[in-house]
C-alpha positions as CSV (number, residue, x, y, z in Angstrom):
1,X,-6.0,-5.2,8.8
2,X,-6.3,-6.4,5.5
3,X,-4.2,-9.3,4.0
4,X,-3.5,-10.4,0.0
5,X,-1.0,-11.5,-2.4
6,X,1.4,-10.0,-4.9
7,X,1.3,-11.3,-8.6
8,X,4.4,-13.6,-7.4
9,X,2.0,-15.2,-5.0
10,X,3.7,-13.4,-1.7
11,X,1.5,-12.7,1.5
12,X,1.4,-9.0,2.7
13,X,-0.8,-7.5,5.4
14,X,-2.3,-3.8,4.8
15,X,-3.2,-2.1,8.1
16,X,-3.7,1.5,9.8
17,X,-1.4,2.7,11.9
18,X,-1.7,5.8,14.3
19,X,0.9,8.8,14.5
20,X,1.7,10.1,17.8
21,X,0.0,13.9,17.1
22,X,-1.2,16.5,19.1
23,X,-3.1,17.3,15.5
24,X,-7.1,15.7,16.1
25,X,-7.6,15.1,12.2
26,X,-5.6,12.5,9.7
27,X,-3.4,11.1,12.4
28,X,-4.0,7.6,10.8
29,X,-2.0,6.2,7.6
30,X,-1.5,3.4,5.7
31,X,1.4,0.9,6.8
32,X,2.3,-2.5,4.8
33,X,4.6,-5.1,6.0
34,X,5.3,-8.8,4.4
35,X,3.2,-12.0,5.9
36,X,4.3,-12.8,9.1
37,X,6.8,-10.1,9.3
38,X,5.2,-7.6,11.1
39,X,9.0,-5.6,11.6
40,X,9.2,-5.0,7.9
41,X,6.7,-2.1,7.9
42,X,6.4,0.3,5.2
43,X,4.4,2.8,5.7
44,X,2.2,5.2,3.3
45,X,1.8,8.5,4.9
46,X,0.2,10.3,2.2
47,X,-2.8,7.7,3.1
48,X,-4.6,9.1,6.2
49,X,-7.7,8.7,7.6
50,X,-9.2,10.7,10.9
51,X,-10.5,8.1,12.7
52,X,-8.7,3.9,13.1
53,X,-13.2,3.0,12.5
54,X,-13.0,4.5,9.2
55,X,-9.5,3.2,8.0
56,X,-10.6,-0.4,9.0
57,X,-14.0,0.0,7.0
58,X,-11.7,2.1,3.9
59,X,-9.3,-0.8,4.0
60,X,-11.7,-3.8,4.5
61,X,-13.6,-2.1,1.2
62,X,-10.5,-1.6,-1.0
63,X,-9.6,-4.1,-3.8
64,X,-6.5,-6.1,-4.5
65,X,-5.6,-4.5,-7.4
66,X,-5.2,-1.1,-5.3
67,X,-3.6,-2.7,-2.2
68,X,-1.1,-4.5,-5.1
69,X,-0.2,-0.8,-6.6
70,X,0.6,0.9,-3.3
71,X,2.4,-1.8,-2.6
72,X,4.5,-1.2,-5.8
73,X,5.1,2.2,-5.2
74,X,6.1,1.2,-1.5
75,X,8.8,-1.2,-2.9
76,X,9.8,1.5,-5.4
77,X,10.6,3.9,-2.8
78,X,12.4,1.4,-0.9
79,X,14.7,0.6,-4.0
80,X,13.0,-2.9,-4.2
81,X,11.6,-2.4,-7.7
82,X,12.2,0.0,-10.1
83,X,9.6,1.7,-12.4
84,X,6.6,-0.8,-10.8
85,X,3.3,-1.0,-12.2
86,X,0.5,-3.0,-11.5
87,X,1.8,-5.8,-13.7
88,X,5.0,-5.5,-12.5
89,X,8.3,-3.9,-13.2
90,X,10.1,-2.3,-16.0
91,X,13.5,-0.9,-16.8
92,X,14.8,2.1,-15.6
93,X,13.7,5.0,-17.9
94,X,10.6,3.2,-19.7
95,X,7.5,4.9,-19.9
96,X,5.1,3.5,-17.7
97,X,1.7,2.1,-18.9
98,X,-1.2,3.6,-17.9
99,X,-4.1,2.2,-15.7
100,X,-7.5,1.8,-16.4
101,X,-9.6,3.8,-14.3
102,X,-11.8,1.0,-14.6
103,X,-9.4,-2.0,-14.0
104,X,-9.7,-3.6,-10.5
């Protein structure tokens, strides 16, 4: 469980989560849920790991900047934002920047 902070200053919690799978491999993913609401879960499932030891170390290792732009395209998905980026939103139909594959 990893927690940080949105650009607006909001809490969030980053954490794995295991799917109930007869498949051995990748049954971990990705779930993110608002500070102190633990029933506001979002979950990533494109974001698996195969063991809950190797998503805490991947999670305890990975940098705000990259917990803040899943969390964008989380809220995107939910119809929270529209057309996130790191720095924040944009209006529909605008062409999004492009990240840095440095940045973070």
């Amino acid at each position: 469980m990893k927690s940080f902070h949105d650009e607006l200053g909001r809490g969030w919690v980053a954490s794995p989560r295991e799917e109930q799978t007869p498949r051995h491999h990748g049954r971990w993913y990705l779930v993110v849920h608002p500070a102190g609401e633990p029933e506001r879960v979002m979950a990533m499932p494109e974001v698996r790991w195969q063991t809950r030891a190797s998503a805490v170390r991947t999670l305890a290792t990975m940098s705000e900047f990259e917990l803040r732009r899943r969390l964008h395209t989380l809220l995107e998905r939910e119809g929270q934002e529209v057309g996130a980026t790191p720095n924040g939103g944009a209006s529909p139909g605008a062409v999004r920047e492009r990240t840095s594959d440095r940045a973070g």
